[in-house]
GUVO-57537 format. One record per residue (C-alpha): x, y, z; residue number from 1; residue in one letter. Coordinates in Angstrom, 1 decimal. Layout:
BEGIN
X / Y / Z / NUM / a;
...
END
This chain:
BEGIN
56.0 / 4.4 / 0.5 / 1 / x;
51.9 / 3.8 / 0.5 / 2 / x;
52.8 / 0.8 / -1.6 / 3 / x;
55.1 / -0.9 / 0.9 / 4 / x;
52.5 / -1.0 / 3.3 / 5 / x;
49.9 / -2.2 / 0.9 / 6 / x;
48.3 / 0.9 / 0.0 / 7 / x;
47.7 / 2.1 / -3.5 / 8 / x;
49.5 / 5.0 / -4.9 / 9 / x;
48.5 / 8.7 / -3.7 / 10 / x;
46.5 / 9.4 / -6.8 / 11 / x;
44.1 / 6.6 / -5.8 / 12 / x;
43.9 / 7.5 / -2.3 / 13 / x;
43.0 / 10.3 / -3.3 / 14 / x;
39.9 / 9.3 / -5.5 / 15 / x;
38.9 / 6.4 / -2.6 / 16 / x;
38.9 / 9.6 / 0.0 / 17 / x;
36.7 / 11.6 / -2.5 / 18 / x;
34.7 / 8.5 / -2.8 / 19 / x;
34.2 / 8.3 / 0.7 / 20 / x;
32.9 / 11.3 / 1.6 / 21 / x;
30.4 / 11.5 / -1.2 / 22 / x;
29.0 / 8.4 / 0.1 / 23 / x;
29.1 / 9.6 / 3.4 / 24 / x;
26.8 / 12.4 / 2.2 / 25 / x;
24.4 / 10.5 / 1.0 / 26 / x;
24.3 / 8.3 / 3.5 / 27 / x;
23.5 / 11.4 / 5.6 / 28 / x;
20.7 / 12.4 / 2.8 / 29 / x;
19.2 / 8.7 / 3.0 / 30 / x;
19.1 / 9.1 / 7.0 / 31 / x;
17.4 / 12.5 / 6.7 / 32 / x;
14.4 / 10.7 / 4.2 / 33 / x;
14.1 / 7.8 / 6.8 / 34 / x;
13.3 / 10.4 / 9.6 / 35 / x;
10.9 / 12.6 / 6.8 / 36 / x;
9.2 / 9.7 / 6.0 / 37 / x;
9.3 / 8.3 / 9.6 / 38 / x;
7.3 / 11.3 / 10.5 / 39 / x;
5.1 / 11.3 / 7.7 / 40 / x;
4.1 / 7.5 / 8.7 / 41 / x;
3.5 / 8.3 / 12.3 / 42 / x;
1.2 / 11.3 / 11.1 / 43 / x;
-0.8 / 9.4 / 9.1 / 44 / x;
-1.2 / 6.4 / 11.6 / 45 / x;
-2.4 / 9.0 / 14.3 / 46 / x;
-4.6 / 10.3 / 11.5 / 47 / x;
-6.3 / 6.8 / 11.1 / 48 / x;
-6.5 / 6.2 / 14.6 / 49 / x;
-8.4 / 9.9 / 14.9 / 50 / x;
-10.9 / 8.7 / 12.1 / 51 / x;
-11.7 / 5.2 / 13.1 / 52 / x;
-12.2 / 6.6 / 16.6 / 53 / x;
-14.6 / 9.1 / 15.2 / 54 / x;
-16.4 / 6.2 / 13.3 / 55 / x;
-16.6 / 4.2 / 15.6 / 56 / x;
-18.1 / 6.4 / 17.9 / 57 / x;
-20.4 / 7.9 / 15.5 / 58 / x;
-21.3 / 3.7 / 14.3 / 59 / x;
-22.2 / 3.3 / 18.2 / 60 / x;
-24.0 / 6.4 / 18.8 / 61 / x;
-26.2 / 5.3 / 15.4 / 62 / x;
-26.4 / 1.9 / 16.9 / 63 / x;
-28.2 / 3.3 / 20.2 / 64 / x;
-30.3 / 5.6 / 18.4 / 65 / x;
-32.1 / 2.6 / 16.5 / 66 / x;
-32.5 / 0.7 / 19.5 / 67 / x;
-33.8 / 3.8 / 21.4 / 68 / x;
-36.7 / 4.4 / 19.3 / 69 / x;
END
C-alpha cells in the first residue's frame, strides 16, 4: 500500500525513521556546543574588555605620573 502512494516499502521506512531521529539528536548535540561555545566567547570577550580597561587605565595613570614630576 506505501508503494501506491509513492513510499518505499515498511522496511525502509523504517530505517529513514531511525535515520531521522538520530540526526535529530545530533542536531540537538550541535545546538547545545553552539550555546557552550557561545558562552565561552562572550566570557572571554568580557575578559578582554576587563583587561584592556585595566591597561588602559594603568597606561594613563603612568602617563600623568611622568608629566607630574
Amino acid at each position: 500500500m506505501a508503494q501506491d502512494v509513492g513510499l518505499p516499502p515498511n522496511e525502509d521506512l523504517h530505517v529513514l525513521r531511525g535515520r531521522v531521529a538520530e540526526l535529530g539528536e545530533l542536531v540537538q548535540s550541535l545546538r547545545n556546543q553552539i550555546s557552550d561555545l557561545t558562552d565561552d566567547l562572550d566570557a572571554a570577550r568580557a575578559t578582554k574588555r576587563e583587561l584592556m580597561t585595566h591597561l588602559n587605565t594603568t597606561r594613563a595613570a603612568s602617563i600623568a605620573e611622568v608629566h607630574l614630576q
